[in-house]
C-alpha positions as CSV (number, residue, x, y, z in Angstrom):
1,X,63.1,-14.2,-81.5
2,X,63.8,-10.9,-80.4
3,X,61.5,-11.7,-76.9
4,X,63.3,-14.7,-76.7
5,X,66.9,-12.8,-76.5
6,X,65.5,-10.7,-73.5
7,X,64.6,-13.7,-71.6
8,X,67.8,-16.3,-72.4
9,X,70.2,-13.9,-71.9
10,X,69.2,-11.9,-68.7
11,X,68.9,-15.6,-67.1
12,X,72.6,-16.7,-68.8
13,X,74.0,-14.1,-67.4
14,X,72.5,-14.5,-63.8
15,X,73.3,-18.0,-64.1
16,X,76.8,-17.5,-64.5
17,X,77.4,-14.9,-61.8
18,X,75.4,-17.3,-59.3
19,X,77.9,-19.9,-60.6
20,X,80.5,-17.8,-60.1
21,X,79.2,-17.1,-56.6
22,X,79.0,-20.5,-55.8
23,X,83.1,-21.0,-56.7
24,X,83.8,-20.0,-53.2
25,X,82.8,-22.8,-50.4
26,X,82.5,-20.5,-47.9
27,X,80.9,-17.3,-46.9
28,X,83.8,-14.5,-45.5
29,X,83.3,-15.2,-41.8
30,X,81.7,-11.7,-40.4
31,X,84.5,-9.0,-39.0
32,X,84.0,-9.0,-35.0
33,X,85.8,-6.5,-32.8
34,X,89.2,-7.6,-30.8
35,X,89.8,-8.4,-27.1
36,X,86.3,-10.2,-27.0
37,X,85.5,-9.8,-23.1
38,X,83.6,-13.4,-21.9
39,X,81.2,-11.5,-19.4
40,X,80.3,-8.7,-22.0
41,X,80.5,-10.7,-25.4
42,X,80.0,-14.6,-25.1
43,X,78.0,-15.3,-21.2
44,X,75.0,-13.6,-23.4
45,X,75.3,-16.0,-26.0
46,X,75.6,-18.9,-24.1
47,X,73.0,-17.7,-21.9
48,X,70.5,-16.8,-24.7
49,X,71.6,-19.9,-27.1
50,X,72.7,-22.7,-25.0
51,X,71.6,-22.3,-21.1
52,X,68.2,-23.5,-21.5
53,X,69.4,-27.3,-22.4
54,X,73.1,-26.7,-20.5
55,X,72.3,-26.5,-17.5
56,X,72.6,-29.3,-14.4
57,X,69.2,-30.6,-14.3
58,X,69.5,-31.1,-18.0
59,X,73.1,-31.5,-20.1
60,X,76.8,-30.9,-18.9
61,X,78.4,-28.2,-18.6
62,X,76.4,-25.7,-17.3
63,X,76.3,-22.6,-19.5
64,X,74.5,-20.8,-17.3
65,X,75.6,-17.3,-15.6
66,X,77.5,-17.5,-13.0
67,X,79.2,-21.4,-13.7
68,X,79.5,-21.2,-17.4
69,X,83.4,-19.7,-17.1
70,X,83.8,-22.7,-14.5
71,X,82.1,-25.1,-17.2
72,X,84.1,-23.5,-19.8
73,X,87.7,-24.6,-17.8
74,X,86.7,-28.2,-17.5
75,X,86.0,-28.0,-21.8
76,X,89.4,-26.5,-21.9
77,X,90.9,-29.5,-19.5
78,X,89.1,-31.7,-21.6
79,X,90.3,-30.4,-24.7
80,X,87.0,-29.6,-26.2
81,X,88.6,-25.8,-26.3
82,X,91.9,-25.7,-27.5
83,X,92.4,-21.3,-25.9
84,X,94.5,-19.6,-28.8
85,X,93.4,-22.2,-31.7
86,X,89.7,-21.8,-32.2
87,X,89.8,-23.9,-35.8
88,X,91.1,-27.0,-33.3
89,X,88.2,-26.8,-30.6
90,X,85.5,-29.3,-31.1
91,X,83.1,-26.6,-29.5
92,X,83.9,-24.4,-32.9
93,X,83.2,-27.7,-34.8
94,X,80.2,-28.4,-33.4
95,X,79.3,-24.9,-33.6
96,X,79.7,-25.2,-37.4
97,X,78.3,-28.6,-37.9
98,X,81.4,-30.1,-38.6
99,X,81.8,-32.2,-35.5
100,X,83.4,-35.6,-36.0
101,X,81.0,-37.7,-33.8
102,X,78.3,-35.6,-35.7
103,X,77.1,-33.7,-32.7
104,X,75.7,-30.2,-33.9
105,X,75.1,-27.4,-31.1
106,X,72.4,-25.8,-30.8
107,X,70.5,-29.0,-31.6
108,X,67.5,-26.2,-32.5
109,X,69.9,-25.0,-35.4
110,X,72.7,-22.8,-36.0
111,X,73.9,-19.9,-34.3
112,X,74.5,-16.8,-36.3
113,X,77.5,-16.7,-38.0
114,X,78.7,-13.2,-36.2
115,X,77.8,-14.9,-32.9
116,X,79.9,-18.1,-34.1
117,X,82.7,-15.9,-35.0
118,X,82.3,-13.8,-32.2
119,X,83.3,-17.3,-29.8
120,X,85.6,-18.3,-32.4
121,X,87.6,-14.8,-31.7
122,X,87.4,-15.3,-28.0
123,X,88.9,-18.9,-27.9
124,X,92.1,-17.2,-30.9
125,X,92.6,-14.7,-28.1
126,X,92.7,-17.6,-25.6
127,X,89.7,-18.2,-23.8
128,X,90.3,-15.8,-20.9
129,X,87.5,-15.2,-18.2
130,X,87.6,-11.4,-18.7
């Protein structure tokens, strides 16, 4: 009985914090620095994440360097980034994988979540090409 005691309750008790863990949906999104600069912070994301596919051989826009800024105007004309209200912006939904039409970006899987929050900060602060 005694042996028994040492394996229920270690396990009950892991159990319940886990359960406890899981009580919150969501992870805290990570802490990323302010005045997010698109040339220094998110041109080497797109570049490294989403160039090889966006580019004009391939898929609209072009997220390469040197046109993704341009690119990144007509998904602000379009409405696809919404500068100043990243939780609007489709490109943060599909980011996340919560995009209406069910279109995920990167199709190869998710982005980090620093890097996610990271684009996330630089639409809040309103998408500028700095």
């Amino acid at each position: 009985m005694k042996s028994l005691t040492k394996i229920i309750l270690p396990s009950a008790l892991a159990l319940g914090l886990l359960l406890t863990a899981c009580d919150n949906d969501k992870f805290p999104e990570p802490e990323v620095k302010d005045n997010v600069s698109f040339a220094l912070d998110i041109q080497p994301i797109l570049t490294a994440e989403c160039a090889s596919c966006h580019n004009p051989s391939e898929v609209e826009p072009d997220l390469r360097e040197g046109y993704a800024y341009e690119s990144m105007e007509d998904l602000i004309d379009e409405g696809d980034i919404i500068p100043g209200n990243a939780e609007e912006s489709e490109l943060v939904e599909m980011l996340e994988g919560n995009s209406q039409d069910g279109n995920t970006m990167p199709p190869a899987g998710p982005m980090s979540p620093t890097k996610i929050a990271l684009i996330k900060k630089w639409i809040d602060e309103g998408a500028l090409d700095n």
